[in-house]
Structures are given as structure tokens and as C-alpha cells.
C-alpha positions in Angstrom: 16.2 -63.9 -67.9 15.6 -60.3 -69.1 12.3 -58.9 -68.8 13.4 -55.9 -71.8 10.6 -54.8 -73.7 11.4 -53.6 -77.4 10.4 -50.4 -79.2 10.3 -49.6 -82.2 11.3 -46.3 -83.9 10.7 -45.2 -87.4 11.6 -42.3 -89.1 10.5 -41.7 -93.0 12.6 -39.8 -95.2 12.1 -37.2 -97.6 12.4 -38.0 -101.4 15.6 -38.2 -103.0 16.6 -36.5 -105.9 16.0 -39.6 -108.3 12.4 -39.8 -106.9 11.7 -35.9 -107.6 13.2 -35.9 -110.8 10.8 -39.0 -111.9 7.7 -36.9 -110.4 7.3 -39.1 -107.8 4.9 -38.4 -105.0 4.5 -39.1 -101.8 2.2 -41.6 -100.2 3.0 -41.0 -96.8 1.1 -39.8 -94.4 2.7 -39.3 -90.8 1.0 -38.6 -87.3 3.6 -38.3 -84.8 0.6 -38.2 -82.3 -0.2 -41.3 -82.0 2.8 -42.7 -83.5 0.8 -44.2 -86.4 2.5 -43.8 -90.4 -0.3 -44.3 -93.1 0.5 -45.5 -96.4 -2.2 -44.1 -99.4 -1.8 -45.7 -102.6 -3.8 -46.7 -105.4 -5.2 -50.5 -106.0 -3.0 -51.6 -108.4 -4.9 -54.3 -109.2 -8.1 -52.6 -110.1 -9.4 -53.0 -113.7 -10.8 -50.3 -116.3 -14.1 -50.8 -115.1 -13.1 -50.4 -111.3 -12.9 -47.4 -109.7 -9.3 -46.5 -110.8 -9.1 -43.6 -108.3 -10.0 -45.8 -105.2 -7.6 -45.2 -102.3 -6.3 -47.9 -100.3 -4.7 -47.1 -97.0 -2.7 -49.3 -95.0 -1.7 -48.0 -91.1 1.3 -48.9 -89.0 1.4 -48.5 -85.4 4.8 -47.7 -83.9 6.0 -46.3 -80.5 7.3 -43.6 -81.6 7.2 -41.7 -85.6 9.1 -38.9 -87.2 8.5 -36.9 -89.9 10.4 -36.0 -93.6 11.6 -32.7 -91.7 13.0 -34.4 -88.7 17.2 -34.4 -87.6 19.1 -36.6 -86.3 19.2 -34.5 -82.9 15.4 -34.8 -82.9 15.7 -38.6 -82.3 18.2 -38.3 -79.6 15.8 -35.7 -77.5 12.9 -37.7 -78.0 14.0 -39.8 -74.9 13.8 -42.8 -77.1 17.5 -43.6 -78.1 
């Protein structure tokens, strides 16, 4: 029996061209650090009378994160792959 352990790699793109061209925005927030991606976004399911600007934030632990900017030979240096 194999005694592998499993890591896990993520690496977030920039937006496309569809995504710009709607105004979209980006709700990403990356720290390569500590391998951690945060999601912002607003509550959708607030009401009028709720605080409509009220961030909510979900974080995602990973072993290893990259960025919008990152290549391809980025990945393969990072020891990981």
C-alpha cells in the first residue's frame, strides 16, 4: 500500500476578454505566502434594508497558489510538478 500524500495546486487566471468587456471585476484575492486564495463578494442574499455593501469572504487553503501573472514555467520551477 502506498503511503503518497496529495497536494494540491491552484492557479487563478486572469479575466477573459468576455468578462472585461461585461465590466466584470475581480474577487480574488491571492497570497502566495501562505498559499491561501480569498474569495470577496457581496451577500447576495441581503435585502434593501441590509447592509448591501457587506463583504463576505470565504478563504481556501492550498499547498501551493499562483497568481493572475503567473506562466506555465512558473509552476514547473516551483518544485511542485
Amino acid at each position: 500500500m502506498s503511503t503518497e500524500n496529495i497536494k494540491v495546486i491552484v492557479r487563478c487566471r486572469p479575466l477573459n476578454k468576455r468578462e472585461i468587456s461585461f465590466n466584470a471585476q475581480n474577487i480574488i484575492t491571492i497570497n502566495s505566502n501562505v498559499g491561501q486564495i480569498i474569495v470577496n463578494s457581496l451577500d447576495k442574499t441581503q435585502t434593501q434594508y441590509d447592509n448591501p455593501q457587506e463583504d463576505v469572504k470565504q478563504i481556501f487553503t492550498f499547498d501551493q497558489v499562483f497568481g493572475t501573472q503567473s506562466m506555465n514555467i512558473d509552476l514547473l520551477y516551483s518544485g511542485m510538478i
